[in-house]
C-alpha positions in Angstrom: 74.1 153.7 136.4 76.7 152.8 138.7 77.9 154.5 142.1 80.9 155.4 141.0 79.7 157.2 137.5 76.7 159.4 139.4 79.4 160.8 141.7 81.5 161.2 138.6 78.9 162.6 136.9 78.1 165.1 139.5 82.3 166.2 139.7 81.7 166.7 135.9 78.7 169.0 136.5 79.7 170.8 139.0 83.2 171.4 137.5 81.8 172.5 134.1 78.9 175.1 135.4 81.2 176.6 137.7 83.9 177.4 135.0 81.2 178.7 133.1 79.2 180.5 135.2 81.0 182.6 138.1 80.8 183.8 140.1 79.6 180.5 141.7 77.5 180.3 145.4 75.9 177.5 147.2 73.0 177.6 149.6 73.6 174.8 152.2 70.8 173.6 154.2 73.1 171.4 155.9 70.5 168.8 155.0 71.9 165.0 153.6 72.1 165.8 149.8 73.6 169.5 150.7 76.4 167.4 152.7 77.0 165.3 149.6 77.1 168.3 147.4 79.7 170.4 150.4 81.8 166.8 149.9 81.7 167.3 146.2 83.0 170.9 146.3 85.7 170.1 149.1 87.6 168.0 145.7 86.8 170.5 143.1 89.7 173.6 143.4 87.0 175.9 142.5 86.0 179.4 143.9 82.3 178.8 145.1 80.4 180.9 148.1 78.9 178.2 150.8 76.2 180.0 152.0 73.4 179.0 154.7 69.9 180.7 156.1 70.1 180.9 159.8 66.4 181.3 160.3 66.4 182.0 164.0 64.5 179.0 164.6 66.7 176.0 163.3 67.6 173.2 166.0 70.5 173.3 167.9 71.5 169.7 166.3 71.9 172.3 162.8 73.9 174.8 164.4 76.2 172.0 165.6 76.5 170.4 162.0 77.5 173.5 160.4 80.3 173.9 162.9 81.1 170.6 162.6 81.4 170.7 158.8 83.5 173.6 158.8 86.0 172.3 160.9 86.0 168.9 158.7 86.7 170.9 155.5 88.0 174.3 156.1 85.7 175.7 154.3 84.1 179.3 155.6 80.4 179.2 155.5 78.8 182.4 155.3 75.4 182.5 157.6 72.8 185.1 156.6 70.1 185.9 159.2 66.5 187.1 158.5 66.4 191.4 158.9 64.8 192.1 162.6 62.2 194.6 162.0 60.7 192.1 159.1 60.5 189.1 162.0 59.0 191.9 164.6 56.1 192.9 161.5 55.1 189.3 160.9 55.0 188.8 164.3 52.7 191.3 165.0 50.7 190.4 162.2 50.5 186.7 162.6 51.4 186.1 166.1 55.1 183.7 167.3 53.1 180.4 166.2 50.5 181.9 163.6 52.5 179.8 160.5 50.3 177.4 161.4 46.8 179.4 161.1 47.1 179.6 156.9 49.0 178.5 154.1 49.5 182.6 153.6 50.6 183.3 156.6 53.1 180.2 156.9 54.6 181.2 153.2 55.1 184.9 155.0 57.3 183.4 157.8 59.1 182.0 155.1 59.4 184.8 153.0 60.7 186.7 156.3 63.2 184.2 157.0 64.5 183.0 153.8 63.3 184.1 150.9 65.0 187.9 151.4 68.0 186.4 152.9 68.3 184.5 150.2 68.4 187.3 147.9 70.9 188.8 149.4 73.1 185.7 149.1 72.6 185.9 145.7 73.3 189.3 144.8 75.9 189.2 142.1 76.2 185.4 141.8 75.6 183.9 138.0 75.5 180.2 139.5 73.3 178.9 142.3 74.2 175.6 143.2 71.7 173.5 145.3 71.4 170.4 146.7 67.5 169.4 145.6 67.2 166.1 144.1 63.6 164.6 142.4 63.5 162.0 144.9 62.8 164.7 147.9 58.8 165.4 147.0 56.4 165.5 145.0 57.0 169.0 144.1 60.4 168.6 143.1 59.8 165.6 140.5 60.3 167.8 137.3 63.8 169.7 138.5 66.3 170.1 136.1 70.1 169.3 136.1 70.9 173.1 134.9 68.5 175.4 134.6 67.7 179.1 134.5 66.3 181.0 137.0 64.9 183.9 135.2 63.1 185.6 138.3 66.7 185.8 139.7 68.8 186.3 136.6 70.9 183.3 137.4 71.5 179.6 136.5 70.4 177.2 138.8 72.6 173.7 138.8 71.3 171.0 140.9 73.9 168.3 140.5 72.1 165.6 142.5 68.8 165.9 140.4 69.0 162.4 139.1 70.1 161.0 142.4 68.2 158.5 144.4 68.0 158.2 148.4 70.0 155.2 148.1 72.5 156.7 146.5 73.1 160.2 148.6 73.1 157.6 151.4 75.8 155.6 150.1 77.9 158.4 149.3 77.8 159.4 152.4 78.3 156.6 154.0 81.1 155.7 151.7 83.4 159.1 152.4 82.2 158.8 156.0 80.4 162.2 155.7 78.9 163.7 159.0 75.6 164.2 158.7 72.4 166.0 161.3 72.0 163.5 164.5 68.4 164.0 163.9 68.5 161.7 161.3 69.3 159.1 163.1 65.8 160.3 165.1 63.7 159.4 162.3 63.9 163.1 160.7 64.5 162.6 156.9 64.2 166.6 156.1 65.3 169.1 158.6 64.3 172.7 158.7 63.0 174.9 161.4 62.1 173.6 164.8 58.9 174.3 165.0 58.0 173.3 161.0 59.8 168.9 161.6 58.8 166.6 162.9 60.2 162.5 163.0 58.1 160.5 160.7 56.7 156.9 161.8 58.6 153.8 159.2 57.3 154.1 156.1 55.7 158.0 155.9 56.7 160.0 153.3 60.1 161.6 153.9 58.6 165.0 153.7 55.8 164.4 156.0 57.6 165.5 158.6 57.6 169.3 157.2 54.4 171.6 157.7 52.8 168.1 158.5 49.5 170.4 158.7 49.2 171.3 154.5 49.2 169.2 151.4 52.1 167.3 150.1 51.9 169.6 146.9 52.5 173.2 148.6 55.4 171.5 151.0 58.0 174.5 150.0 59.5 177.5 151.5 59.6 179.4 148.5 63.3 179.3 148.0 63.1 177.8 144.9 59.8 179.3 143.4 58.8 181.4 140.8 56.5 184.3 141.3 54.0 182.8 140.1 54.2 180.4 142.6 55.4 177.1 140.5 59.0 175.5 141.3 61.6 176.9 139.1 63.0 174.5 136.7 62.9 176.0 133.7 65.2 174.3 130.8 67.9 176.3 129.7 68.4 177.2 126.4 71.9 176.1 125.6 73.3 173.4 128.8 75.5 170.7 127.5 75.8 169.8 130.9 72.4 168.0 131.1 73.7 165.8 128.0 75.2 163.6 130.8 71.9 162.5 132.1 70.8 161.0 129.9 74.0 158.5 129.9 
């Protein structure tokens, strides 16, 4: 498939679940494939929600992106913080750096910082719209184009599933799309400060996140399930996903 008919094909998604589904919010990470997706919805005349998690702990070349990318589109971006008493309990639980000490106790941080903001985001929306794509990890290799997120009572639409690292970069490099300077310092995933790290030529581009766990439990929890398992259930009726498979 051609350049030109992936981006197409994401307009067309995009376009159709947000008629369908509003109203319509995206969670921007401010991440490459969330810039592509910002692009995307900066040529749709659509009412969508940009949303981001400021954790407390993101890097100062994040904070400057999202500035950046608001003056470059005019778009409002709505920053959610974690709730302060929650941060003060885990830290007296676990300690400033005790995301480190457990998987448990990492997963709690998140939970803290953007699992409930999150859910606030959310409240009232029908359509979540993301920026994940299969490429990112192992974890995400099954994600759906549409799907529903029955934990949240929402659909989940993912435009970019289908879309290779070649291709987010050439989009963005095409429509001369700003991206996070750390990139360019051998970061491939940005989140939290403490949580990245640059990854040596070669590495897997999530090795740079919670380097200290397995490849298979690399997620904040954002986009699982109770039960623990990434959400990407199939909708029952999405002639969205029809596309592709063109």
């Amino acid at each position: 498939m051609t350049a030109r008919r992936h981006e197409s094909d994401a307009l067309a998604r995009l376009a159709e679940a947000i008629a369908a589904h509003r109203p319509a919010a995206f969670s921007c990470s401010f991440g490459r494939e969330d810039m592509v997706v910002l692009h995307l919805l900066s040529r749709l005349p659509l009412p969508v929600e940009v949303f981001t998690i400021d954790t407390g702990r993101l890097p100062p070349e994040t904070h400057e992106l999202i500035a950046l990318a608001q003056r470059r589109f005019g778009r409002p971006v709505r920053i959610l913080a974690p709730q302060a008493a929650a941060i003060e309990e885990w830290t007296a639980d676990y300690g400033p750096e005790g995301f480190r000490a457990s998987l448990d106790a990492r997963r709690a941080c998140c939970a803290v910082r953007k699992v409930e903001p999150l859910a606030r985001a959310l409240e009232g929306k029908r359509l979540w719209i993301t920026g994940l794509t299969r490429a990112q990890a192992v974890s995400r290799a099954a994600i759906e184009v549409l799907s529903h997120d029955a934990a949240r009572g929402l659909f989940k639409l993912s435009p970019l599933a289908d879309w290779s690292d070649e291709q987010v970069d050439d989009y963005l490099a095409r429509n001369e799309v700003p991206i996070n300077a750390l990139h360019a310092r051998g970061y491939p995933s940005i989140g939290c400060a403490p949580c990245t790290r640059a990854v040596a030529p070669g590495e897997d581009p999530r090795a740079g996140r919670w380097w200290w766990e397995a490849p298979a439990t690399k997620e904040c929890g954002l986009h699982l399930s109770p039960d623990g398992r990434l959400s990407h259930a199939r909708a029952s009726q999405r002639p969205i996903d029809q596309q592709e498979t063109a």
